[in-house]
C-alpha positions as a Markdown table, in Angstrom:
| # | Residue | x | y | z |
|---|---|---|---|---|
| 1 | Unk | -7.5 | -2.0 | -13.9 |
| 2 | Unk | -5.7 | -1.1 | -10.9 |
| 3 | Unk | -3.6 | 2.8 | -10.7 |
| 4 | Unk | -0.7 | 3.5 | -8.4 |
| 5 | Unk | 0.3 | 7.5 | -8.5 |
| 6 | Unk | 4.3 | 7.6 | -7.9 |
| 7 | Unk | 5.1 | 11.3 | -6.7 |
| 8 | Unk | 8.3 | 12.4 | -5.9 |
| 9 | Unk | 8.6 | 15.3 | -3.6 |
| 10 | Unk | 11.7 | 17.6 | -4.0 |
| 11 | Unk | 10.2 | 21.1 | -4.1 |
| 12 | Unk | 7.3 | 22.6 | -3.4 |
| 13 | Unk | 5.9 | 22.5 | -6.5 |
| 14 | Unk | 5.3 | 18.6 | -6.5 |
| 15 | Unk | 2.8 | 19.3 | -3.5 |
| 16 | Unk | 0.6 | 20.6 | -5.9 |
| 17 | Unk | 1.4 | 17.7 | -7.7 |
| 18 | Unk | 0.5 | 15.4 | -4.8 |
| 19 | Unk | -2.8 | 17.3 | -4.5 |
| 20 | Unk | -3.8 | 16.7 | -7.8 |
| 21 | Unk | -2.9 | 13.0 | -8.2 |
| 22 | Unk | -5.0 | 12.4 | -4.8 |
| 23 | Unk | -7.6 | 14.0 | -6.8 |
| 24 | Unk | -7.4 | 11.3 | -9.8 |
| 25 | Unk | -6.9 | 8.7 | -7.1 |
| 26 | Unk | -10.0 | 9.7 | -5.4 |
| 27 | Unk | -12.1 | 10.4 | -8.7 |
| 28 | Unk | -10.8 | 6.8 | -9.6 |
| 29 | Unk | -12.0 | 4.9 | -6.7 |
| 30 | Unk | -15.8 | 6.7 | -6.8 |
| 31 | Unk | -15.1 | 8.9 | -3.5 |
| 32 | Unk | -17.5 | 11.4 | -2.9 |
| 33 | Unk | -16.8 | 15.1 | -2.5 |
| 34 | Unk | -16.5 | 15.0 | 1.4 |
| 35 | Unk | -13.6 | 11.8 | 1.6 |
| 36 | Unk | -11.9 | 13.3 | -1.3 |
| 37 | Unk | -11.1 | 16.3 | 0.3 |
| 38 | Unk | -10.3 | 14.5 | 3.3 |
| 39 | Unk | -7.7 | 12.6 | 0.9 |
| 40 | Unk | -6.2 | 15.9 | -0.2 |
| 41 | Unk | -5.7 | 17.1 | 3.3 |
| 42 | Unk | -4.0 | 14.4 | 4.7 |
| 43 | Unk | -1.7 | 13.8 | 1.5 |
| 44 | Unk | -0.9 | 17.2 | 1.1 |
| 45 | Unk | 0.0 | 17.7 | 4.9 |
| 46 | Unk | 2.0 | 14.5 | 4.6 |
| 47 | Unk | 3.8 | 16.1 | 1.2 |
| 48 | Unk | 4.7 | 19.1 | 3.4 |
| 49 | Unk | 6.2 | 17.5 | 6.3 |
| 50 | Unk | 8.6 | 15.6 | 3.4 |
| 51 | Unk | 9.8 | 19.2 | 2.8 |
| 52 | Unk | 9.9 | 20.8 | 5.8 |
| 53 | Unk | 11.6 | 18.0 | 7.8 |
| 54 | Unk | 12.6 | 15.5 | 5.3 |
| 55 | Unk | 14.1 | 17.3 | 2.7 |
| 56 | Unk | 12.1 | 15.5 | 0.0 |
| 57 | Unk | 10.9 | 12.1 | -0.2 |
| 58 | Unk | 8.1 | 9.7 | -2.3 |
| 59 | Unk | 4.6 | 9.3 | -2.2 |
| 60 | Unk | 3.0 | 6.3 | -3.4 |
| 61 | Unk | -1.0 | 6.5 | -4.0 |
| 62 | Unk | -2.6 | 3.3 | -4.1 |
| 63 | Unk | -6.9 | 1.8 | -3.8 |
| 64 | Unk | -6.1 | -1.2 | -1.7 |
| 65 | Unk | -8.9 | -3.8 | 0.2 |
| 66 | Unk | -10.0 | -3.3 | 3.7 |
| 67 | Unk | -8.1 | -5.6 | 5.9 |
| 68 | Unk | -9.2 | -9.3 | 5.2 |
| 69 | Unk | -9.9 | -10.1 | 9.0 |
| 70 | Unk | -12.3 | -7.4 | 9.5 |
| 71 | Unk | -16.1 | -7.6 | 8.6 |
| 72 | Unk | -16.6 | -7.0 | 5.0 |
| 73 | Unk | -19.9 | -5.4 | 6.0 |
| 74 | Unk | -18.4 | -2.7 | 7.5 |
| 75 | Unk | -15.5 | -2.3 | 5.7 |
| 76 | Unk | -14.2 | -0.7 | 2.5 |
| 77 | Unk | -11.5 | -0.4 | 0.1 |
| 78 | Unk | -9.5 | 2.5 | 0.6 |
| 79 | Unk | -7.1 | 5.1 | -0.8 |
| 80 | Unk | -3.7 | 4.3 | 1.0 |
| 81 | Unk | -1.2 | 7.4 | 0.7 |
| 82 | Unk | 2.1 | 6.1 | 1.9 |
| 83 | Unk | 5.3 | 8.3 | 2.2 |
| 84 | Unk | 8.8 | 7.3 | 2.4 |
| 85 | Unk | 11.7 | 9.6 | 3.1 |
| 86 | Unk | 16.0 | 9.4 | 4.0 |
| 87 | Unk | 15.4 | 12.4 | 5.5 |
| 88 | Unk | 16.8 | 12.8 | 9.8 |
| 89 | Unk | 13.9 | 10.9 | 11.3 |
| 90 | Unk | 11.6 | 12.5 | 14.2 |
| 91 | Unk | 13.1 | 11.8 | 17.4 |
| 92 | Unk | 10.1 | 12.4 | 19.9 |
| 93 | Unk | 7.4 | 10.7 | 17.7 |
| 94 | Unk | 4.8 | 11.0 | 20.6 |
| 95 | Unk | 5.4 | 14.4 | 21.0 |
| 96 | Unk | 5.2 | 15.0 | 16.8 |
| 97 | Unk | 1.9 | 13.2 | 16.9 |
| 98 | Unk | 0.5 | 15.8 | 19.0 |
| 99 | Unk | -1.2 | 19.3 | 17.4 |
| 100 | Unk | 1.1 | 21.9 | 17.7 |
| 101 | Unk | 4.6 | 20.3 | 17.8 |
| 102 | Unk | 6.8 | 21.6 | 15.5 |
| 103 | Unk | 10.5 | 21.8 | 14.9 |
| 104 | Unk | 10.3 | 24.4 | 12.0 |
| 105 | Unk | 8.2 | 27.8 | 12.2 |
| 106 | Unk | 5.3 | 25.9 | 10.9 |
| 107 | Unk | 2.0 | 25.6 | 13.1 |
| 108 | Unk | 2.8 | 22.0 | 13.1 |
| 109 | Unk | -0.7 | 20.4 | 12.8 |
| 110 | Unk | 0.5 | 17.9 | 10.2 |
| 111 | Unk | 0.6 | 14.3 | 11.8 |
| 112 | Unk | -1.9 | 15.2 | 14.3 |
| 113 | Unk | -4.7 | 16.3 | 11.6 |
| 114 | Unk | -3.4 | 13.3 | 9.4 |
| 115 | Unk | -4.2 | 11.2 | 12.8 |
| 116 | Unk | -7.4 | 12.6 | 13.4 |
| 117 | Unk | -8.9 | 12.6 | 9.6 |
| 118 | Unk | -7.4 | 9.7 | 8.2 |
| 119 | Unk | -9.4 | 6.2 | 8.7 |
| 120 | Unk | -6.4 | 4.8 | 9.4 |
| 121 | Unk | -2.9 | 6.2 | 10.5 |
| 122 | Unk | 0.3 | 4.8 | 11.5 |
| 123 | Unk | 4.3 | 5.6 | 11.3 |
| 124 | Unk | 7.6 | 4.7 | 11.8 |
| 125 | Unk | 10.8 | 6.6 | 12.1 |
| 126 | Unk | 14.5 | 6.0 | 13.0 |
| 127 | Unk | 17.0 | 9.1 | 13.8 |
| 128 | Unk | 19.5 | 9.3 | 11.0 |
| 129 | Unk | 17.6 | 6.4 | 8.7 |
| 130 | Unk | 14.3 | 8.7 | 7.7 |
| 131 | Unk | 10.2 | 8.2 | 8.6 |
| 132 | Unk | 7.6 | 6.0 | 6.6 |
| 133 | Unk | 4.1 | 7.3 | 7.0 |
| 134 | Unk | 1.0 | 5.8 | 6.5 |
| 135 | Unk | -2.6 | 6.6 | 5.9 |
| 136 | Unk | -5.8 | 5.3 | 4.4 |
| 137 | Unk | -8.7 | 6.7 | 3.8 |
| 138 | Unk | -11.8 | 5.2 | 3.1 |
| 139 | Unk | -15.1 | 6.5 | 0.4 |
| 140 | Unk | -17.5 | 7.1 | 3.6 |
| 141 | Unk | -16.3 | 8.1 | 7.1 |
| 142 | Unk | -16.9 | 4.8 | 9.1 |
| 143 | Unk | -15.4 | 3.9 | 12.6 |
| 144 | Unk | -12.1 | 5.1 | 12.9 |
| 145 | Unk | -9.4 | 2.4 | 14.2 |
| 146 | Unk | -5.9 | 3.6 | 15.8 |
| 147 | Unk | -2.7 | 2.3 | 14.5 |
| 148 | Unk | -2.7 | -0.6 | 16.9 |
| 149 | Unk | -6.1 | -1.8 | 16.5 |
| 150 | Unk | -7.4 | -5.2 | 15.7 |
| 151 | Unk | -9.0 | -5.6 | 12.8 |
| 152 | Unk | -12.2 | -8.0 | 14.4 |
| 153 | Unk | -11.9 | -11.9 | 14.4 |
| 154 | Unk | -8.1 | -11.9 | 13.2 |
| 155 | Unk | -5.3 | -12.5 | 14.7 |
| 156 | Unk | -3.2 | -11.5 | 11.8 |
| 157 | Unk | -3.4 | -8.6 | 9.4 |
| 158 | Unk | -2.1 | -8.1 | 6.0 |
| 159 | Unk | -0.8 | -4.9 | 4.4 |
| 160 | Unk | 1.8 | -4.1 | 1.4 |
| 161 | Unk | 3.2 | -1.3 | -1.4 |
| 162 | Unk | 3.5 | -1.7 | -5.0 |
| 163 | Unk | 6.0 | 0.9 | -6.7 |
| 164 | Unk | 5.6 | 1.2 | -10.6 |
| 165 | Unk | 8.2 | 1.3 | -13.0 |
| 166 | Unk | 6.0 | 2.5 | -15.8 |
| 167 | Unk | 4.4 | 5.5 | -14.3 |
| 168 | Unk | 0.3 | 5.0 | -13.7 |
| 169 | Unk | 0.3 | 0.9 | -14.2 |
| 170 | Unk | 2.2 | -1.6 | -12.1 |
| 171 | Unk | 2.7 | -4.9 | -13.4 |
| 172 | Unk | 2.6 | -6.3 | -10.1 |
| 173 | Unk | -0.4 | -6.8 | -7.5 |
| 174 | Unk | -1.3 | -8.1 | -4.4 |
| 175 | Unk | -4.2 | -9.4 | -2.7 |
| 176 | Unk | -5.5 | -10.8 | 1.3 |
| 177 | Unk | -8.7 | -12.3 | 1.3 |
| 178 | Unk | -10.5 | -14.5 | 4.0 |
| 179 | Unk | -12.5 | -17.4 | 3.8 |
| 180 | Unk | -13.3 | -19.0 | 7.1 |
| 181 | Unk | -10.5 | -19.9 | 9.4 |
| 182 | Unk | -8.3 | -19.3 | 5.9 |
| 183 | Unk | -6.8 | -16.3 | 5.1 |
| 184 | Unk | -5.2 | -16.3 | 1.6 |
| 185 | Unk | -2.0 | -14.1 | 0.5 |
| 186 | Unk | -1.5 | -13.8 | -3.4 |
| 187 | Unk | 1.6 | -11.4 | -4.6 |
| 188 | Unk | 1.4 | -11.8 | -8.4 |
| 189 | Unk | 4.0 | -10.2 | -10.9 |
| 190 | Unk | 2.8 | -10.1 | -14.4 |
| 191 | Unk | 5.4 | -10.3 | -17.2 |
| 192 | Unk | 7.1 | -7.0 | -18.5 |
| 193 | Unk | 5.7 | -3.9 | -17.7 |
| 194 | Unk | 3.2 | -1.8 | -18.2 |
| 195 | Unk | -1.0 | -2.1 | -18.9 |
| 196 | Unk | -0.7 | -5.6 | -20.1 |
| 197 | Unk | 1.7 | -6.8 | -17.2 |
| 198 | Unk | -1.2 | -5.4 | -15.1 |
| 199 | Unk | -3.9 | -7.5 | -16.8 |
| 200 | Unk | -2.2 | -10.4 | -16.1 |
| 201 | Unk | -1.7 | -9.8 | -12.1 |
| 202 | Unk | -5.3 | -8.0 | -11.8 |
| 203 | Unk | -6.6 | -11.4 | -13.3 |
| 204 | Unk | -5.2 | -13.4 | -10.8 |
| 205 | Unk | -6.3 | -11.1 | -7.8 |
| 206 | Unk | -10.2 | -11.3 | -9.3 |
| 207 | Unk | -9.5 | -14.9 | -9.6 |
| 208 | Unk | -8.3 | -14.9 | -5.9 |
| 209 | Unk | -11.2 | -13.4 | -4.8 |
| 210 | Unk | -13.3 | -15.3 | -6.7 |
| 211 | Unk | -11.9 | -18.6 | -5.4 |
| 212 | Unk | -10.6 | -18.1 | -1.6 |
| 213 | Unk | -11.6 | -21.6 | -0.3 |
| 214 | Unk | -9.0 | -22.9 | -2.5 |
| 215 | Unk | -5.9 | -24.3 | -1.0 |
| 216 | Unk | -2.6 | -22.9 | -2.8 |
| 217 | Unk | -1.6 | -25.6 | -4.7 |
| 218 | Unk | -5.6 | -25.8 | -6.3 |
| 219 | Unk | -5.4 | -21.9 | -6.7 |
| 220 | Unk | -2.2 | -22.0 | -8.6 |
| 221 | Unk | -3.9 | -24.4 | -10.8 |
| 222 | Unk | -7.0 | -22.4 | -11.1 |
| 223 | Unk | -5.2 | -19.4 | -11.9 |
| 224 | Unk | -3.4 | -21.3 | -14.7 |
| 225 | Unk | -6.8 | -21.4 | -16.6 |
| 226 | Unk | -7.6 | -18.0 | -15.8 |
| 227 | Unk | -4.4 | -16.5 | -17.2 |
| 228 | Unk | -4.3 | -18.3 | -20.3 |
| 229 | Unk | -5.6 | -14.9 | -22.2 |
| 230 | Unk | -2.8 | -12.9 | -20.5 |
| 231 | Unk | 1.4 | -12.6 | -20.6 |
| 232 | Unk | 1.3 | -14.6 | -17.5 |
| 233 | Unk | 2.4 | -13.9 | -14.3 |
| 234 | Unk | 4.6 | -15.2 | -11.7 |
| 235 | Unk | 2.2 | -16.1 | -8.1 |
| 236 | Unk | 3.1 | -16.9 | -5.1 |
| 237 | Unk | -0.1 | -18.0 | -2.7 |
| 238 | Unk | 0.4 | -18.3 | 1.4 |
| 239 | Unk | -2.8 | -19.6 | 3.2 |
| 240 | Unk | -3.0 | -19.4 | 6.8 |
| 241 | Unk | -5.1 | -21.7 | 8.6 |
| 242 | Unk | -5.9 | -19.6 | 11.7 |
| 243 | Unk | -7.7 | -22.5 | 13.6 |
| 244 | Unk | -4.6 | -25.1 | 12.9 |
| 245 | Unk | -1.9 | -22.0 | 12.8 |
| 246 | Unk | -0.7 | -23.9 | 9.9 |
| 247 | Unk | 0.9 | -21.6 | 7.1 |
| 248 | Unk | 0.6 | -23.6 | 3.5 |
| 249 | Unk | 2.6 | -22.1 | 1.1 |
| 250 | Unk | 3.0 | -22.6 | -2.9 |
| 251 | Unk | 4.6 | -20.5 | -5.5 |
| 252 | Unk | 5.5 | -20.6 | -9.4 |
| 253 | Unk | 8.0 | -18.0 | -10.8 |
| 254 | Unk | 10.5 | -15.3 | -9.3 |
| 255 | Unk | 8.5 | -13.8 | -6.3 |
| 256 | Unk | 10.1 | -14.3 | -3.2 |
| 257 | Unk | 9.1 | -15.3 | 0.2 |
| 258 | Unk | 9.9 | -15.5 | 3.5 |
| 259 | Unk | 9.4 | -16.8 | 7.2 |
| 260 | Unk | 10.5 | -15.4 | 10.1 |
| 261 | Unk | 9.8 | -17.5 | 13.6 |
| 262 | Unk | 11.8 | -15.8 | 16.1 |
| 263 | Unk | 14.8 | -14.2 | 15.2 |
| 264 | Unk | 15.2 | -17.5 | 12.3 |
| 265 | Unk | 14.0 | -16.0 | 8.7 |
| 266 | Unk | 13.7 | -18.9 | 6.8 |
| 267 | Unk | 13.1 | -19.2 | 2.6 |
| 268 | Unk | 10.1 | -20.2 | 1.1 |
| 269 | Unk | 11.0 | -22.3 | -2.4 |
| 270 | Unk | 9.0 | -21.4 | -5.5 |
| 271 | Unk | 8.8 | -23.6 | -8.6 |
| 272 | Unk | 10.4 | -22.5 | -12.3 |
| 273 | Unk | 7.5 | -21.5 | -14.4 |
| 274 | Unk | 4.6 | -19.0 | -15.6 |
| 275 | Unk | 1.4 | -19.4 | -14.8 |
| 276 | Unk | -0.8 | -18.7 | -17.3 |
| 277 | Unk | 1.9 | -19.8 | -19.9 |
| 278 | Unk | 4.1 | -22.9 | -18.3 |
| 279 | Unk | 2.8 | -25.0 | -15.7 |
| 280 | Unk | 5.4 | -27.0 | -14.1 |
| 281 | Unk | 4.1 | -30.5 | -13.6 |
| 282 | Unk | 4.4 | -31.1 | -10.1 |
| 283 | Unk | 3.4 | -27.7 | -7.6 |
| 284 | Unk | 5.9 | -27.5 | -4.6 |
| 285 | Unk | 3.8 | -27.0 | -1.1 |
| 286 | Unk | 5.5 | -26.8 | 2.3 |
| 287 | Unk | 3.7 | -27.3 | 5.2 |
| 288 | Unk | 5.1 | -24.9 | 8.1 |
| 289 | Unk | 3.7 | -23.4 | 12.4 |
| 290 | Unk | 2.5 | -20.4 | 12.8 |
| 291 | Unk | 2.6 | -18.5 | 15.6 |
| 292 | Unk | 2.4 | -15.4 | 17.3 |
| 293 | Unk | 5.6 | -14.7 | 16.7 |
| 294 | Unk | 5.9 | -14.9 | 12.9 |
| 295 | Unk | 6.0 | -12.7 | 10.3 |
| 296 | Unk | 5.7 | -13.5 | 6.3 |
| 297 | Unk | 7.3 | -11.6 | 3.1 |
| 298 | Unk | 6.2 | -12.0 | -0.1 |
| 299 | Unk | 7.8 | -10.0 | -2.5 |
| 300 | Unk | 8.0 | -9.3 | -6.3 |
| 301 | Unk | 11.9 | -9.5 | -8.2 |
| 302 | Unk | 12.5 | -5.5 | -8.1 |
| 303 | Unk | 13.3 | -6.0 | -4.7 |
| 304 | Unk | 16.9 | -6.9 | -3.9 |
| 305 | Unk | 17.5 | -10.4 | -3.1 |
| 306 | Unk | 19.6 | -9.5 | -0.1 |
| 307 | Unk | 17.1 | -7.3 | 2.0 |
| 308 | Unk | 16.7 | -7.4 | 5.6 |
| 309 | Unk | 14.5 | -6.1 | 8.0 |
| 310 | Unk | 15.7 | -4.1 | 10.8 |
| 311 | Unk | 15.6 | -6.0 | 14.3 |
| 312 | Unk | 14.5 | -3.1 | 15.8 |
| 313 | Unk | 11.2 | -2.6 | 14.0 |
| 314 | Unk | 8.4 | -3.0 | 15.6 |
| 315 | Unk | 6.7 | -5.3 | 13.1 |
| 316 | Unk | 4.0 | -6.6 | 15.6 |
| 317 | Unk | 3.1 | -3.5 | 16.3 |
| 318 | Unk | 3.3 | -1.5 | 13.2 |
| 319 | Unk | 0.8 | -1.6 | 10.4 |
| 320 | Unk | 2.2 | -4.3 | 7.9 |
| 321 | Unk | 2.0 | -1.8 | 5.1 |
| 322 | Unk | 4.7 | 0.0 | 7.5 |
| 323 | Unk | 6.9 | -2.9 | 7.2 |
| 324 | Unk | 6.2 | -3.4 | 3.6 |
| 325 | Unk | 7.5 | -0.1 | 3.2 |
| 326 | Unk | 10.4 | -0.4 | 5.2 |
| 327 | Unk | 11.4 | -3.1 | 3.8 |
| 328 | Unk | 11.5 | -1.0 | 0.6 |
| 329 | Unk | 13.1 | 2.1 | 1.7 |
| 330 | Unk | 16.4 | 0.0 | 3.5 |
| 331 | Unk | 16.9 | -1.8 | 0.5 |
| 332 | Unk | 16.9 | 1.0 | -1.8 |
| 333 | Unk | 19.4 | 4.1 | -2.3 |
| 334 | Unk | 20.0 | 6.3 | -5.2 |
| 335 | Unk | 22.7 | 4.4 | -6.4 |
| 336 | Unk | 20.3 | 1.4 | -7.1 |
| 337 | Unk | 17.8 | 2.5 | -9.5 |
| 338 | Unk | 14.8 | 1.1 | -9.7 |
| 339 | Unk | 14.6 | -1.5 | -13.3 |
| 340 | Unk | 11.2 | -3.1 | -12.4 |
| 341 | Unk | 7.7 | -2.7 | -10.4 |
| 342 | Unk | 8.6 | -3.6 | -6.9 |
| 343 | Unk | 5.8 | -5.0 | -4.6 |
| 344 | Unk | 5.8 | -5.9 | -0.9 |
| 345 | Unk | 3.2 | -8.0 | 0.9 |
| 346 | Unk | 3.3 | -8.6 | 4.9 |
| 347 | Unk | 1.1 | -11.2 | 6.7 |
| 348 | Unk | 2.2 | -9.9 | 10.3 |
| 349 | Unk | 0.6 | -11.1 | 14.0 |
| 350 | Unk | -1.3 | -8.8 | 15.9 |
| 351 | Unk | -0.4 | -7.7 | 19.4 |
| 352 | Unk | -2.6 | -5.7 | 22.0 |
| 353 | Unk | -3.6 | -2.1 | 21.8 |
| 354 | Unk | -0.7 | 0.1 | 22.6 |
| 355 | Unk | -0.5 | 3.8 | 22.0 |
| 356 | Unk | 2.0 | 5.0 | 19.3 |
């Protein structure tokens, strides 16, 4: 079953915190001693900047898939470390990238050796909004991409955080996987909370990945079978057909999902139901273009019905897990507390290499 670590950062006792849920992460996923310690490094460097600059924030531990348009061959899962602040932002990001720039009285090696160690490494931050900061690293040292990179043969990537309400087991889960010219999205949120809420969504991410020829509509069906055994979960499935750019979208429950094509964001319906439990009769499926210039949310109920993305994120550019998390952060604030696992998926476009 699938772990997320949840680690607040207020003081500088939760860094040692940090350290040692990376460790469990790490131990979890089978890393070796070498990529483990790499982990530790780059969280704990990441934990520090919170503090020094931040003035707290959260880190979210998480084993996700390697990007479903690379070559599986090559690629493995990896530990993502993700951290989200409301702290002042960075105001010179190029120049806090670099070793050596620092605003405190630190040595300010932080996002530079995060950069350099981490597999892969990207961030974005707004003056007077805060930074989200991502990294992934994977169980053996393979090529190293930058932020920008293009995951081989796709023209799209997918990325995504999961926060948990119970701490250690989210009921919600998320999955990319290719097939082809079709590349599949699945957010699933299993009913309740908690290890059983989690069996319900990991079945339907194994049955995913089991089945990824499958157009939505037949996937919703399959999955039906598959969850029988479990609480049942709420799915929504988006296949892109890369060789028609043709998005296909289906979806039974309360996850939501959205379009955008331009500066348009447009609702994608789901039908009233549970798979697993009660299939409606007839499976809506819309039909819509893809193009470079689209993006696609899928997102689990804890997130606020009313959120927006920023129009001056960089979402083609930005790893989607970025944007996932950004997503997040906006629509949160401590006067909101968080009442259920909150998951965000993003199916965003590729554009050329640019530095950060």
């Amino acid at each position: 079953m699938s772990r997320i670590w949840d680690v607040p950062v207020h003081d500088a006792t939760r860094v040692r915190d940090v350290r040692v849920a990376v460790e469990q992460a790490c131990d979890h996923a089978g890393f070796g001693e070498e990529r483990a310690a790499a982990a530790v490094l780059v969280a704990t460097e990441l934990a520090t900047n919170l503090l020094k600059h931040a003035g707290g924030g959260q880190i979210l531990l998480e084993t996700v898939d390697a990007p479903a348009g690379a070559e599986a061959a090559r690629e493995r899962s990896a530990l993502q470390i993700v951290t989200i602040d409301h702290g002042p932002g960075i105001r010179d990001l190029s120049a806090a990238l670099q070793d050596g720039f620092s605003t405190t009285a630190s040595l300010g090696a932080g996002l530079g050796t995060c950069r350099r160690v981490a597999d892969d490494f990207d961030l974005h931050s707004t003056p007077g909004r805060g930074t989200v900061a991502l990294a992934r690293i994977r169980p053996s040292s393979g090529r190293r991409r930058g932020p920008r990179d293009r995951p081989a043969g796709a023209p799209v990537r997918a990325g995504g955080v999961n926060i948990p309400l119970v701490e250690g087991h989210s009921g919600d889960a998320w999955a990319c996987v290719r097939s082809g010219e079709r590349l599949t999205l699945l957010l699933a949120d299993g009913l309740g909370h908690g290890p059983r809420a989690a069996e319900a969504s990991d079945a339907a991410v194994r049955q995913l990945r089991l089945s990824p020829h499958l157009t939505p509509p037949e996937l919703l069906g399959t999955l039906h079978t598959a969850l029988r055994e479990t609480r049942g979960a709420a799915v929504a499935v988006a296949q892109l057909d890369l060789a028609a750019q043709r998005l296909e979208f289906s979806g039974i429950g309360n996850v939501g999902a959205r379009l955008r094509s331009g500066d348009d964001w447009q609702p994608l319906v789901s039908h009233p139901g549970i798979v697993g439990a009660h299939r409606p009769a007839h499976i809506p499926h819309q039909t819509l273009p893809w193009n470079p210039g689209c993006l696609l949310v899928l997102h689990s109920d804890g997130l606020p019905s009313r959120w927006s993305l920023r129009p001056d994120v960089p979402a083609a550019v930005l790893d989607p897990g970025v944007t996932a998390a950004l997503i997040l952060r906006d629509s949160s604030s401590s006067a909101r507390p968080v009442r259920d696992d909150t998951t965000v998926a993003v199916l965003s476009p590729i554009t050329p290499n640019r530095e950060s």
